[in-house]
Steps between C-alpha positions, in 0.01 A plus 500: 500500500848717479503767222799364338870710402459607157735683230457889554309450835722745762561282819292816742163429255587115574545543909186675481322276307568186733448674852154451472546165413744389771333705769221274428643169494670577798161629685381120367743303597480672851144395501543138381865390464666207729760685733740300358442608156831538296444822238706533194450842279601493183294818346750782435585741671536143681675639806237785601197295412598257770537772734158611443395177516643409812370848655160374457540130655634674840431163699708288224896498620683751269801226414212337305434696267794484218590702135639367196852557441609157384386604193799726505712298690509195194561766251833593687592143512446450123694817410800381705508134474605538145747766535688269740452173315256327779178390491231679699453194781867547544518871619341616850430778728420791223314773666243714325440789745178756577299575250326297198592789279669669326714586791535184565896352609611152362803445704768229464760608746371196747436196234689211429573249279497138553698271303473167440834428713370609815678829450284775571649865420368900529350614176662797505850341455401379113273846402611819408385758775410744233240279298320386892465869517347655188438215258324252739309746650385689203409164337268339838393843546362496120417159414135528555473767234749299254287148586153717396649641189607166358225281641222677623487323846699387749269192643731240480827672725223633703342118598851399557577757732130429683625150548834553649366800772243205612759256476746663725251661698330138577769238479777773597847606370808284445753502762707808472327641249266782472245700243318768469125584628336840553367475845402791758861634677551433833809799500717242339772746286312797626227513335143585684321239657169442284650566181497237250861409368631223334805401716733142520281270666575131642198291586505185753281200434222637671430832273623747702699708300809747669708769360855467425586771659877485577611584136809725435385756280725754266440870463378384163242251644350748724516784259244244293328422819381881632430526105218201522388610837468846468218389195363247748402756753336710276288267301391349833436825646242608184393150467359548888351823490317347113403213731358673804314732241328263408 
């Protein structure tokens, strides 16, 4: 029932557009939803729209209530797995931080590569710091637009990405490994408690999903960060006053 992202469609008109919508899920699922009810939004702008629809199930816990950003995370994967001659099962721990936008920050400066001797080794030892930093980003930041201009939909990397969230998010995360979810901050990296932002996330075998939250990060890294969140705060501030509007 989402109005869907279309070419020429500015991202406020879409926000607007799907506050109605997710203020009134949430006010239903508040009236009939288990507690235990696991939420995955996947209507862009994917990280605000679970806000708002989190805001209106106030006796459903926040941590579950989740955003889409493994979506982004595989296209990171699939951009660097080639450029380093792997496969994408054998590189890990790719972060795809704050917003699912055009702000958003594909970062490698964590991941690893497994080989098939056992030897696992730091991504950034094989890449070229330069490429991580303007061609990978411009390309996961883009690739929506380039996927609609060749095919006209992106269904099929969307599904995927539907099935590993609920994957990890119900069987959990391998060992020493971690991906990325948009979930509502804690003050993790210092961003606001509330705000939806997609963050390194390990889950245990139960579903309960925790922030990586002891990650070195560069000047560059949090340059990229303040650059996601400072959008994040903004679209969930208008999205909330749209909502309670209403």
């Amino acid at each position: 029932g989402i109005n869907a992202e279309y070419g020429g469609m500015e991202r406020k008109d879409l926000l607007r557009a799907n506050v109605k919508i997710f203020r009134e899920t949430g006010e239903a699922l508040e009236r009939v939803a288990k507690r235990s009810i696991k939420v995955l939004v996947v209507a862009n702008p994917c990280n605000t729209n679970a806000l708002v629809c989190q805001t209106y199930a106030p006796s459903i816990p926040k941590e579950q209530f989740t955003g889409l950003s493994m979506l982004d995370h595989n296209r990171t994967l699939a951009q660097l797995a080639p450029k380093i001659g792997a496969t994408t099962d054998e590189v890990s721990n790719v972060v795809v931080w704050g917003n699912h936008s055009a702000t958003m920050f594909p970062d490698i400066s964590h991941a690893v590569v497994h080989r098939i001797d056992d030897v696992v080794r730091p991504v950034v030892e094989v890449v070229d710091e330069q490429w991580a930093r303007d061609t990978l980003v411009k390309s996961v930041r883009t690739r929506y637009s380039e996927i609609m201009r060749r095919r006209g939909m992106t269904t099929m990397s969307t599904g995927k990405a539907i099935a590993d969230h609920l994957r990890f998010w119900t069987r959990g995360t391998p060992v020493g490994q971690f991906v990325s979810m948009a979930l509502p901050s804690k003050g993790a990296y210092a961003i606001d408690e509330g705000i939806f932002f997609s963050f390194p996330v390990q889950v245990n075998k139960y579903g309960e999903i925790s922030v990586v939250s002891n990650l070195r990060l560069s000047p560059f890294a949090v340059e990229m960060i303040n650059e996601t969140y400072k959008e994040l705060k903004e679209e969930a501030k208008e999205a909330l006053e749209i909502a309670e509007a209403l």
